[in-house]
C-alpha positions in Angstrom: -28.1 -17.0 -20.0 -25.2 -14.8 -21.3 -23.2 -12.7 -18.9 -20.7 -9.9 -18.9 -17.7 -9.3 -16.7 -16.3 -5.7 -15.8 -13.3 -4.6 -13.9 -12.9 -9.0 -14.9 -9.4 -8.8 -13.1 -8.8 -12.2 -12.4 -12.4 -13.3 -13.1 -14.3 -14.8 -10.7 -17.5 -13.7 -11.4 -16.7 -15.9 -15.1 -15.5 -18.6 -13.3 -18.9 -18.3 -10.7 -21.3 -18.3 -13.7 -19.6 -21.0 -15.9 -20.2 -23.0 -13.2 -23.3 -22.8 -13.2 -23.6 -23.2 -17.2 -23.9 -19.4 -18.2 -21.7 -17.7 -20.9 -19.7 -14.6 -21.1 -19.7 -12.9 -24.1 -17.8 -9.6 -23.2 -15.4 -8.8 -20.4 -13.3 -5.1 -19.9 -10.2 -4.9 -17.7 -7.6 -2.8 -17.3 -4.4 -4.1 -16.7 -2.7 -5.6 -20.0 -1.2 -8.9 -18.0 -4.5 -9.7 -16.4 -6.3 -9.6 -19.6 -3.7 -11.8 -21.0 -4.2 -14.6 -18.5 -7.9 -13.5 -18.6 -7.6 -14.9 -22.4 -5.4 -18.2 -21.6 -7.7 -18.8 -18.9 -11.5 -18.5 -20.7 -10.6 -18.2 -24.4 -12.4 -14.9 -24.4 -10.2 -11.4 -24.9 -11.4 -8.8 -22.5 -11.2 -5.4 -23.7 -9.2 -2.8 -22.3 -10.4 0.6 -20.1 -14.2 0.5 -19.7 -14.1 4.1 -20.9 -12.8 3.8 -24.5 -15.7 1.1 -25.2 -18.0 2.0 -27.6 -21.5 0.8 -26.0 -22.9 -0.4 -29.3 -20.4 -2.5 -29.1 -21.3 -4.6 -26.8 -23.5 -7.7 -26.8 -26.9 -7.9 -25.5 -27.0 -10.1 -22.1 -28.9 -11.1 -19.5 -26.5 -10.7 -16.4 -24.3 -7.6 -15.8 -21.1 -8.6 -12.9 -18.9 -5.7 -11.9 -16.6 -5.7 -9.1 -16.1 -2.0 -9.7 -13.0 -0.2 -7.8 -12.7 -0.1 -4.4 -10.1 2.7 -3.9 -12.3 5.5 -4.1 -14.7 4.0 -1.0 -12.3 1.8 0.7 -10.8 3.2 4.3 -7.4 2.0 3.3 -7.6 5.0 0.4 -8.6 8.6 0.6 -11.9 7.7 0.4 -12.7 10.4 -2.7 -15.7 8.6 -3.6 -17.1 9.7 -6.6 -14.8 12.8 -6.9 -12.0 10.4 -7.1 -10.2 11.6 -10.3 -8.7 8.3 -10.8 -11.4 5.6 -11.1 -14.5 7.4 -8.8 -16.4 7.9 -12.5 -16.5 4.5 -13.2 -19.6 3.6 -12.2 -21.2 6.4 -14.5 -20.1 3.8 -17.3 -21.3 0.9 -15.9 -24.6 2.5 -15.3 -24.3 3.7 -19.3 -24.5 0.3 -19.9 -26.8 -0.7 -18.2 -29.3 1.6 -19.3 -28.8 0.6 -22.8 -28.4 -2.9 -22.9 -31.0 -2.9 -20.0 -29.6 -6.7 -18.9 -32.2 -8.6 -16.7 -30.3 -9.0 -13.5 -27.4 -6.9 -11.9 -24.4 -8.7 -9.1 -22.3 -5.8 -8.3 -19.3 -6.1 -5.2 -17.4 -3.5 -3.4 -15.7 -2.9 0.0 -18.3 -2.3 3.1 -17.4 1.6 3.5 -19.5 2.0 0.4 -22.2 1.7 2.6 -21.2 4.6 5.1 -18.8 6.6 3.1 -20.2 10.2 2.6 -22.4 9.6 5.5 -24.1 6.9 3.9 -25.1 9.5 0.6 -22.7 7.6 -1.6 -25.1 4.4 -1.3 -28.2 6.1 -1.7 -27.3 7.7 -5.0 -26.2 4.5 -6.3 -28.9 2.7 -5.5 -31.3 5.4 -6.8 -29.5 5.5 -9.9 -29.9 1.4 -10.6 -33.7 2.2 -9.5 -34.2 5.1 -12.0 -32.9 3.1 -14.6 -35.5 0.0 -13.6 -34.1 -2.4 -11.5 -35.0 -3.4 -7.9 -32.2 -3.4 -5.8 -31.4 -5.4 -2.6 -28.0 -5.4 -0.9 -26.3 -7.6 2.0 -22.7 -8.0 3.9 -21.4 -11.3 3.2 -17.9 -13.2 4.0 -16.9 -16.3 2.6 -15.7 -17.6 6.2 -19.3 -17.8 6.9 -20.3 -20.4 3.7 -17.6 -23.0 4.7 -14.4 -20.8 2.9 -11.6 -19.8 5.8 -11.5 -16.4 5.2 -12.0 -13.2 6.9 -13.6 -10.9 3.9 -16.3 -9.2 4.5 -17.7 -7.2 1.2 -21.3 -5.7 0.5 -23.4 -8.0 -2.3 -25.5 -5.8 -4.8 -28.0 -7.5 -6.8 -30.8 -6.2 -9.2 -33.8 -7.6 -11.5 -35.8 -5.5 -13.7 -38.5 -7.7 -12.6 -39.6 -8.4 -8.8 -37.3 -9.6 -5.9 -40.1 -11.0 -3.8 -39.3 -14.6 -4.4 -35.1 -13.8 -3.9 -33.5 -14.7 -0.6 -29.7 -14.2 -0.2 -27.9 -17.4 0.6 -27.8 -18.8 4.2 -24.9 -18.6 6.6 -23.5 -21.7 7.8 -21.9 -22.9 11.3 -17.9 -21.4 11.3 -17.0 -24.1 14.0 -14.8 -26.6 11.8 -13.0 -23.8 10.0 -9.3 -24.6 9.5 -6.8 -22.9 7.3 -5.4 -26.1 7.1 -7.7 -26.5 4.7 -6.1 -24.6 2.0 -2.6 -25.1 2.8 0.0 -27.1 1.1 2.1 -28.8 3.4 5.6 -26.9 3.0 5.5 -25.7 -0.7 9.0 -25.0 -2.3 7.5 -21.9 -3.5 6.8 -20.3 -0.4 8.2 -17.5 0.4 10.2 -17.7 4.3 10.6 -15.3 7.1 13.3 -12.5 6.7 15.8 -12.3 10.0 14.2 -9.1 10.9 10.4 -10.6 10.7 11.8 -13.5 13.0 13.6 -11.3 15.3 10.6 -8.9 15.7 8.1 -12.2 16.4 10.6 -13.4 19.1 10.2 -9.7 20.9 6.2 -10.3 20.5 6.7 -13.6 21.8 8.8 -12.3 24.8 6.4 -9.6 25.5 3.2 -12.1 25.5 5.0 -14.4 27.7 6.1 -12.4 30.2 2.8 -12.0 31.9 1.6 -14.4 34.2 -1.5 -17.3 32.9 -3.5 -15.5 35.1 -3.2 -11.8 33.9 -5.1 -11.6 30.5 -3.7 -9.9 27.8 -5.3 -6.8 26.5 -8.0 -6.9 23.8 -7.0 -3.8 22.3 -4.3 -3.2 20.5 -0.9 -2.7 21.8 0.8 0.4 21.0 4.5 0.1 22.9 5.2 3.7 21.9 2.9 5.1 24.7 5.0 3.1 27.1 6.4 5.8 28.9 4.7 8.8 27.2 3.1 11.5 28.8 2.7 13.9 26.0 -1.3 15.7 26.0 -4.3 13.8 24.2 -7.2 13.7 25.8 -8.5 17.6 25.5 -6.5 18.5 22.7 -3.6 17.6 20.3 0.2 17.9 20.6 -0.4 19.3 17.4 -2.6 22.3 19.5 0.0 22.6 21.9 2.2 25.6 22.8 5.5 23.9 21.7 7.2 25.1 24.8 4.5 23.6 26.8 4.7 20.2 24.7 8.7 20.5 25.8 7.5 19.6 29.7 6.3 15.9 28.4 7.6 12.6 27.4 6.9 11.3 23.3 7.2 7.7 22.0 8.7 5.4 24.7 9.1 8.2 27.1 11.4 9.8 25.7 12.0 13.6 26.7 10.6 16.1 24.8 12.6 19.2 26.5 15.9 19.7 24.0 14.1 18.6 21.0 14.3 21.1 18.4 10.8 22.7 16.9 11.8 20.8 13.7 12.2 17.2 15.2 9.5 18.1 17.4 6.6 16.3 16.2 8.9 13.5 15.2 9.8 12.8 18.7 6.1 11.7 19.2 4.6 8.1 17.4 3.4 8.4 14.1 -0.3 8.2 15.0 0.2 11.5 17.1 1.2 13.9 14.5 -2.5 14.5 14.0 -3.0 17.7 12.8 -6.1 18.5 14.0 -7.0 20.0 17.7 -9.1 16.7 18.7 -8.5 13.1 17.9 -11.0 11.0 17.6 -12.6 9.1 21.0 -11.5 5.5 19.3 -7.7 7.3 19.5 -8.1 8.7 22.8 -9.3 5.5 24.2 -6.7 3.0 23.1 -3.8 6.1 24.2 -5.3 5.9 27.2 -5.9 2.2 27.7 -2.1 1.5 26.7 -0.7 4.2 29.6 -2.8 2.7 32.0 -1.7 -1.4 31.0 1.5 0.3 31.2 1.2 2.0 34.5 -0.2 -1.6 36.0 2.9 -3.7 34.7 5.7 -1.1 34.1 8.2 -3.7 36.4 7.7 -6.7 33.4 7.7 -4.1 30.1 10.2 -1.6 30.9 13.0 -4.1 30.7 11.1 -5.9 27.5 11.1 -2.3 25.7 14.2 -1.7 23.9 14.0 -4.8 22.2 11.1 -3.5 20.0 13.0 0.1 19.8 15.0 -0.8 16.3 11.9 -1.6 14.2 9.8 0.4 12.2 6.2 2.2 14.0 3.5 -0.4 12.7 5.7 -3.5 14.2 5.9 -1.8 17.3 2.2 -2.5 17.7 0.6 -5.8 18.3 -2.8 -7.5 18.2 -3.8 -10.4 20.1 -6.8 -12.0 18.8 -6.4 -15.4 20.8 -7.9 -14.8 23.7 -7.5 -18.1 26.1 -5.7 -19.7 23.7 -1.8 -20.7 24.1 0.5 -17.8 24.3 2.6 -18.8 21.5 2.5 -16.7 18.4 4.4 -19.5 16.5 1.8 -21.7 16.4 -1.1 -19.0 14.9 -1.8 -17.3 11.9 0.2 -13.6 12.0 -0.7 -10.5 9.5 2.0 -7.8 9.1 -0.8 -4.8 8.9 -0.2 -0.9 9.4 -2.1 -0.7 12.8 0.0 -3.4 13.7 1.3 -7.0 14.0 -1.9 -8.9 14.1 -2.0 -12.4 15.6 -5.1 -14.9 15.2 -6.2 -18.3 15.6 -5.8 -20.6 12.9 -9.3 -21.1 11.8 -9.3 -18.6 8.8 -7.0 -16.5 7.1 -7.4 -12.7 7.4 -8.6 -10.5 4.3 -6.4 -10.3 1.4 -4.7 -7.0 0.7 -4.2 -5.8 -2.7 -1.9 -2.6 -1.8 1.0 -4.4 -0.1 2.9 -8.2 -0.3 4.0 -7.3 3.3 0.6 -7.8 4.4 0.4 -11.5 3.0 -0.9 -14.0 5.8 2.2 -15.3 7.2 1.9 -19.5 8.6 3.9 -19.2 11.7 4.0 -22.3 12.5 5.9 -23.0 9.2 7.9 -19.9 9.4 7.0 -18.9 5.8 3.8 -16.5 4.0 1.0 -18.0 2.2 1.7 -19.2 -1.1 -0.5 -17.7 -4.4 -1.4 -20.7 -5.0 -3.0 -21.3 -1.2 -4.1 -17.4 -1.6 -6.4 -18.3 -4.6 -7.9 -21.1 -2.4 -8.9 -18.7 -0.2 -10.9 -16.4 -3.4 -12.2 -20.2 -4.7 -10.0 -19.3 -7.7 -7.4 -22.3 -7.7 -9.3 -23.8 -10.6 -7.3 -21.4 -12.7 -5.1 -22.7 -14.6 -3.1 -19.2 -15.0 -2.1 -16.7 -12.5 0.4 -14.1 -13.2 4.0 -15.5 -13.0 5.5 -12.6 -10.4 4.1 -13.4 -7.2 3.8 -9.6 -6.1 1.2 -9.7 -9.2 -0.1 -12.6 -8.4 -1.2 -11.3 -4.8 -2.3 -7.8 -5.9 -4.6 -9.3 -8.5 -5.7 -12.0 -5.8 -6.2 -8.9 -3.0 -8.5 -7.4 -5.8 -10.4 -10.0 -6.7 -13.7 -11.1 -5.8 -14.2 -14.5 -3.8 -15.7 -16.9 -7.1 -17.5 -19.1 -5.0 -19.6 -16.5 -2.9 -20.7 -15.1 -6.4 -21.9 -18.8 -7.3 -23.6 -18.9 -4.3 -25.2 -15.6 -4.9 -26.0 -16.0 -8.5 -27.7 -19.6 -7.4 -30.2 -17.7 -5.4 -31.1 -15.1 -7.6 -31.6 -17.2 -10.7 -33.5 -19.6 -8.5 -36.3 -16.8 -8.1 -36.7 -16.6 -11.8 -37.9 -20.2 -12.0 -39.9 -20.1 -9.1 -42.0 -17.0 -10.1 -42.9 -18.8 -13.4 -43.3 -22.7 -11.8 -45.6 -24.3 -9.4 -44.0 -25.6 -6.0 -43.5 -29.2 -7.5 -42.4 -28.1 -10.4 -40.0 -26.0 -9.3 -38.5 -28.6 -7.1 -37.1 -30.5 -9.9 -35.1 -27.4 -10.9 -31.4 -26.4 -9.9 -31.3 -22.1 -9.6 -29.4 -22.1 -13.1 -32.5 -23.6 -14.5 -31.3 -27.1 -15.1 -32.5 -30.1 -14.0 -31.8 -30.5 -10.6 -29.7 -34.3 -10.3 -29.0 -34.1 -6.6 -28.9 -32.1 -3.6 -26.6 -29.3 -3.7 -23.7 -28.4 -1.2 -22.0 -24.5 -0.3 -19.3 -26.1 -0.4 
């Protein structure tokens, strides 16, 4: 069957399809660079912005694959939606397409919020525009970790037919038991990139912190935010923002720090970042971990307080800390770490966390090995690494790879839907002795 790719970026969903013996005969993106490697990579030119293409233009096909911006959905952005004026109209084009070139089946990908942003409103008018238009629509949450890939990724599947899904079934999970990064790793690449002295020195705090507390005492399951260590400042029935500022002035802001000479200008500095909420409420999720980190605090005040101004000289999100290891080893050196704006994130070293696009602080550091992931072991992760090109400047290279979508999933994916195409037109031994891209089927196929 032929096949287009929009928003290609790196192009997975080409790479997915090829596979399984399909052929792309138009793909759009963007960014200059990426559709230069795009070309190096599949001989194929992609056009430029989606917008400026005539539609006549063109070719029919059978398969439409868009991994359309997240930014306007995702909760890492403002979460415009549709009203985004950057890229939220971009889906009005694909659907342009769509309805004139009327292709037979549909594999869209985006973020999870999709789902829920707009109270869920978002999702139903996408979905009713693809069913206006003709197409049957089915939709499901799937993460490569969970098909034999070790990573944490989580992204919502669309697919459509302009003919039945009865006989389409999305692809079955398998066991995540044997995950192992290790998997994907080179063993001390050249290339990689190694920890700063500040990174280093703010790990050895974390380390302290963690070890400090006896085998027996766990350590909290939520995430640690050392700025309420000491803080007494108002949260529960109202804001500091809400507050009287002379009344604010009789409390205690990050690290317990007194609030009684500061100025009305430094004022809402003097409290953490998260805090400066200005709004009269925070949110219960807020309120909760405030209160849960006062209290842990309260309870072991005698091992922290002497801990504390070892943390004091780095920036807010690495003064907060995640321990996902529960009743595992307390040492952060040998796990996988994640420099992330609600914190420092530690995890075991089954799977690698989600790939960021906005940020190459954020990339998976190997702790054990002192150094982050490598581009190459980051396109492991997306089932890209049979790419021949990526972009030379590793901050590109890990942008495009944070964007992209995860090549093999889509294979997986595509394999069932196809499959229900020869099955609705075969009888049960017949369609036996076909693979889901319609050839004949040689041998048992693997995920993975």
């Amino acid at each position: 069957m032929k096949f287009i790719d929009l928003f290609a970026g790196l192009g997975g969903f080409h790479l997915a399809l090829k596979r399984l013996g399909h052929e792309c005969v138009f793909a759009c993106e963007l960014d200059p660079e990426l559709r230069t490697l795009y070309g190096k990579n599949f001989s194929l030119q992609p056009e430029g912005d989606i917008r400026d293409i005539e539609i006549s233009n063109i070719p029919n096909h059978d398969v439409l694959c868009a991994g359309f911006p997240c930014q306007p959905f995702s909760k890492a952005g403002e979460q415009q939606g549709f009203d985004c004026p950057k890229s939220g109209d971009l889906f009005d084009f694909v659907l342009k397409i769509i309805r004139y070139r009327k292709p037979q089946y549909l594999i869209l990908e985006n973020v999870p919020n999709i789902m829920r942003h707009n109270n869920g409103n978002t999702w139903l008018e996408l979905e009713s525009s693809l069913e206006r238009v003709g197409y049957n629509i089915d939709h499901e949450y799937l993460s490569p970790h969970n098909f034999g890939i070790p990573q944490i990724r989580e992204r919502v599947f669309i697919v459509g037919s302009r003919s039945s899904l009865t006989g389409f079934s999305w692809p079955q999970e398998r066991s995540t038991q044997k995950l192992s990064i290790n998997s994907i790793l080179d063993q001390n690449p050249t290339e990689a990139r190694v920890l700063t002295p500040q990174v280093i020195q703010c790990l050895r705090a974390w380390q302290e912190f963690i070890r400090r507390f006896p085998k027996k005492e766990e350590l909290p399951s939520f995430p640690i935010w050392s700025m309420e260590f000491g803080a007494t400042y108002p949260f529960e029935n109202a804001t500091p923002y809400a507050q009287d500022e002379n009344e604010l002035r009789k409390y205690r802001g990050s690290f317990g720090r007194s609030l009684k000479n500061v100025t009305k200008d430094k004022l809402m500095d003097a409290l953490p970042p998260y805090a400066r909420y200005k709004e009269g409420h925070f949110p219960d999720w807020k309120v909760q971990f405030i209160r849960q980190n006062r209290d842990f605090y309260k309870r072991h005040q005698g091992l922290i307080k002497t801990w504390l101004p070892k943390i004091l000289e780095f920036p807010p999100s690495l003064q907060k800390f995640e321990w996902n290891c529960k009743g595992e080893e307390r040492d952060l050196w040998k796990y996988v770490i994640q420099f992330r704006a609600s914190g420092v994130r530690v995890k075991r070293p089954t799977t690698a966390p989600s790939l960021i696009a906005m940020t190459t602080t954020q990339v998976p550091i190997i702790a054990w090995q002192r150094r982050y992931m490598t581009p190459k072991e980051c396109a492991r992760l997306q089932s890209l690494d049979r790419l021949k090109h990526l972009p030379e400047a590793s901050t590109k290279a890990f942008k495009a790879l944070g964007n992209a979508v995860n090549s093999r999933l889509v294979e997986i994916i595509a394999m069932a839907l196809f499959a229900s195409r020869q099955h609705k037109h075969m009888n049960p031994t017949q369609s036996k002795k076909f693979n889901s891209n319609g050839h004949a089927r040689p041998r048992q196929m693997k995920l993975i």
